[in-house]
N, C-alpha and C positions, 0 to 999 in steps of 0.2 A: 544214736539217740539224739533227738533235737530238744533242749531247755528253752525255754522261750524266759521272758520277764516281764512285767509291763513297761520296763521302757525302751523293749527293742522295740524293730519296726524292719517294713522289710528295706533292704539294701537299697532298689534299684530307687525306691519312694525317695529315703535317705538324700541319697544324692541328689537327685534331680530336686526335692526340696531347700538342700544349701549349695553343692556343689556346681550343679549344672547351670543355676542361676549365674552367678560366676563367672563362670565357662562363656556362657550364652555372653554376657556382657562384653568378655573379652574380646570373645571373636568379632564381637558387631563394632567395636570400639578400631579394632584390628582392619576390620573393611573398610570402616570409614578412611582410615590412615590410606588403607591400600589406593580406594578411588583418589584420595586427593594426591597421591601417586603420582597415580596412572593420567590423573588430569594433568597435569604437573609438566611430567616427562611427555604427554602430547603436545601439551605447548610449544614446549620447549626443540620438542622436535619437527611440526607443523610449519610448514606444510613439507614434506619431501615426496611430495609428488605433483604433477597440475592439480589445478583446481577446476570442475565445471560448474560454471554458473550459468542456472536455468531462466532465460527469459519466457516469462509465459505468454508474450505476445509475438505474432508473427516478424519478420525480419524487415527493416527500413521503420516501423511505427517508434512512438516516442520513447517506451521501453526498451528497446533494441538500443536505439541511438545512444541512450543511458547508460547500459552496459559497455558498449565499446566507447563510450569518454571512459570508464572508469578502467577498462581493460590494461591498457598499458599499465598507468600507474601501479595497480596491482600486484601485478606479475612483478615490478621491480621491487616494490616495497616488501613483497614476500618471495621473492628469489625462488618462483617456480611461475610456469605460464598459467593464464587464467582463460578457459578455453571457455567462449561463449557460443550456447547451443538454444536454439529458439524451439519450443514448443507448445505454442502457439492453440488458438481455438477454444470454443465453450466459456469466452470472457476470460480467458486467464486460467482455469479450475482445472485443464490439460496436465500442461508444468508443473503446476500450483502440487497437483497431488504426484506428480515423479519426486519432486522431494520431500513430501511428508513421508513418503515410506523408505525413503533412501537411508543409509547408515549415517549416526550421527556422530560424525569424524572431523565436520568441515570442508570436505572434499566435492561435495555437492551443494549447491548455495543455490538461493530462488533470487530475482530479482524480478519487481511486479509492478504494479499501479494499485491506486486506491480502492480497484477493484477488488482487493482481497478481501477490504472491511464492509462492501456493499456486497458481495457476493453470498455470505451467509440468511443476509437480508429476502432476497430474491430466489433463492432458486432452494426449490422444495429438497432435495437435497443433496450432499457433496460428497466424494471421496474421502474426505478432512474434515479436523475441525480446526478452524482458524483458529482460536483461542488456546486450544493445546497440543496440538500438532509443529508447532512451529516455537526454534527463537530466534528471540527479533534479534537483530544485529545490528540495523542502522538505516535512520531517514537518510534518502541517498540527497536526494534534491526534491523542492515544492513546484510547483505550477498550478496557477489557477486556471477556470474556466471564464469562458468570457463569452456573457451576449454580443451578439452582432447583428444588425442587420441590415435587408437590400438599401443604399442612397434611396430609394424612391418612398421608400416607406417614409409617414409623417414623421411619426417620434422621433426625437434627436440624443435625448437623454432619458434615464430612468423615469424622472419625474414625470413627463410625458408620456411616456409607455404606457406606466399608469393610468393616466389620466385617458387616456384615448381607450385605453381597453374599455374602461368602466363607462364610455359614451358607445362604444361599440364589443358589445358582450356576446361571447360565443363567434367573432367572427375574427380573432388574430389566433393562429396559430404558427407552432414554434417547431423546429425543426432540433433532434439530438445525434447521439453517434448510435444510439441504438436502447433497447429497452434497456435499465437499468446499468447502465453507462453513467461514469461520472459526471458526462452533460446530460443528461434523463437526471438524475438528483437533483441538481441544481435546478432545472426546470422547474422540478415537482415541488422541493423546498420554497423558490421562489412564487408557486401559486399559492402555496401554503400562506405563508407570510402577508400575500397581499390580498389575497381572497380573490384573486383575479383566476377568468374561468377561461384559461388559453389550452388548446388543444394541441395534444401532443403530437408527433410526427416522425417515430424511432425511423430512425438510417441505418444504412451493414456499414457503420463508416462515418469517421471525419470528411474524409475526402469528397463522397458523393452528398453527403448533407453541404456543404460547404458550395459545391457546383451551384445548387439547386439555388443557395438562397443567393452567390452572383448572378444566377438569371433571372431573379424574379417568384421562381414557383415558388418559394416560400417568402413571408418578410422576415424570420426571427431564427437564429439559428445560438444554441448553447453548445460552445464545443469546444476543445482546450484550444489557450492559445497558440499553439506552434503551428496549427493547421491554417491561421490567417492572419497573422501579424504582417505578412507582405502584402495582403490583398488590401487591410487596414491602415497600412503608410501608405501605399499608393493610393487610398480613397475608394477605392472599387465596393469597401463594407464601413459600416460604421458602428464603430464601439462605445456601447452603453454603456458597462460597467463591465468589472471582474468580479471572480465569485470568492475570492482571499478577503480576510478580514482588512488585509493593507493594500495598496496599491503594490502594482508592478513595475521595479524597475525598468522592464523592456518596453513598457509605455507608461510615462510617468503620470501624463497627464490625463490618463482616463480613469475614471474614479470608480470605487468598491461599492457593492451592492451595501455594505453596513454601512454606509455614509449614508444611506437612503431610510435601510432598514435596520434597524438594531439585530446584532447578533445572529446575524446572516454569513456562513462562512464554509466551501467548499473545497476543502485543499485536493488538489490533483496532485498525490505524492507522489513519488518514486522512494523503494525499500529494497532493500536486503534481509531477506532471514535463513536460518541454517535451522535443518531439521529439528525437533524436540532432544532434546538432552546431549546438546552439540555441548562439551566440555567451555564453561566458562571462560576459561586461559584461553580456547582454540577462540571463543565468539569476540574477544580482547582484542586478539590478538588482531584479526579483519578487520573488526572496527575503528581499531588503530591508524591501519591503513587507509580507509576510507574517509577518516577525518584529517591525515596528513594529504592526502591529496585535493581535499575542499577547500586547503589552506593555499593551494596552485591556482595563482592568477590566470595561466591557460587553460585549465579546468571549469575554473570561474565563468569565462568568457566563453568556454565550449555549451555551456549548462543557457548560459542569457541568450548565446545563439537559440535555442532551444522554445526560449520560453519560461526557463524554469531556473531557480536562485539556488543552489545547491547548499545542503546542509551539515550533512556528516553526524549526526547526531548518535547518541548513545544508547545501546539498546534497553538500557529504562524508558527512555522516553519514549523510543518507538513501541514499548510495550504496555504504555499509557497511550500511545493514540491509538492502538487498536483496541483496550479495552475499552474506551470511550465512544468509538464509533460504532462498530459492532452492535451493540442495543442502540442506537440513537439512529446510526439506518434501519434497524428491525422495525423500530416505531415508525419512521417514515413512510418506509414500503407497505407496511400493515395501511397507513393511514390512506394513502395515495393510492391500494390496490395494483404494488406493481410486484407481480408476478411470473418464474419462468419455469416451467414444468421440467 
């Protein structure tokens, strides 16, 4: 025979209404412990095996070169090798998505160009999502881009550029590395800014954009510096301005487009990031490295060979310049109609 009362209730209620609450807390308090563990103990035992780090541009370009400066140091500063693998094509978005779905261990690391923050912008749509697919690990090194053009051409400085465009309207056009390339921004940003109506001219390439306007077929060419700083000490091109808000130490005396224009500034970075939910201590731990080795004067000097000031910076910060860029290329590309199916 069952007596009921009124202030029984049934059992399983009971519990799960004081009990399990409890319980629930415990265990979730208990995980928490666990992960910071298990992150803990990866740190601390990271890396015990190589590492591969994914460049997503093809082999010899500036990204490449980036990675094997930093390769040795690496490898010593974390006592395992750091095997660099190019995967190359579709602007970087190849690579870009083998390590978004990679395991987040540490073990597989991207190393990219600025194209990762314009590539959102551009192309209808990606394997990833830049924003949360990825953590940042660390500004590797900056380089800006830089107008040049043929000796023959009039203009000699920005100032002039100007000035001649807007006496001759619809007839200078500008040569980049290709649609939506960090020289294609710059271009675009820079007709922006001046209202000037220069025709664009995408390339498969620094190298064949770079040909054309040594010969003449083009006057104006937007492309990183490491692709013609020889051609620009020897005279063969002449440089108008950089697209960095500062000047470049590897030419001191050629001046920034913000000297002209206010708030005009195109960083052509070099990054590091490891998958989404790569263990804090493990993303540390890289970064560590990568800022002890920025602190290497033949690193230093490897980086200026280059073109580019190297940084080492903190994965907060690099996690501020891609939330910063990110919408601010989306407005550009929206604005300027550039597009890649």
């Amino acid at each position: 025979m069952i007596i009921t009362t009124r202030s029984s209730r049934p059992a399983g209620r009971f519990v799960f209404g004081r009990l399990t609450r409890g319980a629930v807390f415990a265990a979730a308090m208990g995980g928490c412990f666990a992960l910071s563990a298990i992150s803990t103990a990866n740190a601390d035992t990271f890396p015990n095996k190589p590492i591969n780090l994914i460049v997503s541009y093809p082999a010899g370009g500036s990204v490449d070169v980036s990675a094997r400066i930093l390769q040795d140091p690496l490898s010593k500063a974390l006592g395992q090798p750091v095997v660099v693998e190019n995967k190359g094509g579709a602007g970087g978005t190849i690579g870009t998505a083998i390590v978004a779905k990679a395991k987040p261990d540490g073990y597989t690391l991207l190393i990219t160009l600025s194209s990762h923050t314009i590539n959102p912008a551009i192309y209808t749509s990606l394997p990833f999502d830049t924003e949360k697919d990825f953590s940042p690990v660390s500004m590797v090194a900056s380089a800006p881009q830089i107008l040049v053009a043929n000796p023959k051409f009039p203009p000699s400085s920005l100032a002039e550029l100007i000035e001649y465009s807007k006496k001759h309207p619809d007839e200078v056009p500008y040569g980049s590395a290709g649609t939506g390339s960090p020289s294609h921004i710059a271009g675009e940003l820079f007709k922006m800014k001046t209202g000037l109506n220069l025709t664009h001219i995408p390339y498969r390439g620094g190298g064949p954009a770079t040909i054309d306007v040594l010969g003449g077929t083009i006057p104006l060419l937007w492309v990183s510096l490491p692709s013609v700083t020889q051609h620009i000490k020897s005279g063969r091109l002449k440089a108008l301005a950089v697209s960095t808000k500062d000047r470049t130490p590897v030419l001191p005396d050629v001046p920034s487009v913000s000297e002209t224009i206010s708030g005009f500034n195109v960083d052509s970075w070099y990054a590091m990031f490891a998958p989404t939910n790569t263990p804090p201590a493990v993303v540390n731990k890289i970064q560590a490295a990568i800022a002890d080795a920025a602190k290497d004067k033949k690193i230093q000097d490897a980086f200026l060979a280059q073109g580019a000031v190297v940084v080492g910076g903190t994965p907060a910060e690099l996690d501020q310049v891609v939330k910063t860029e990110v919408p601010m290329w989306k407005a550009l590309a929206k604005q300027a109609n550039i597009k890649i199916n």
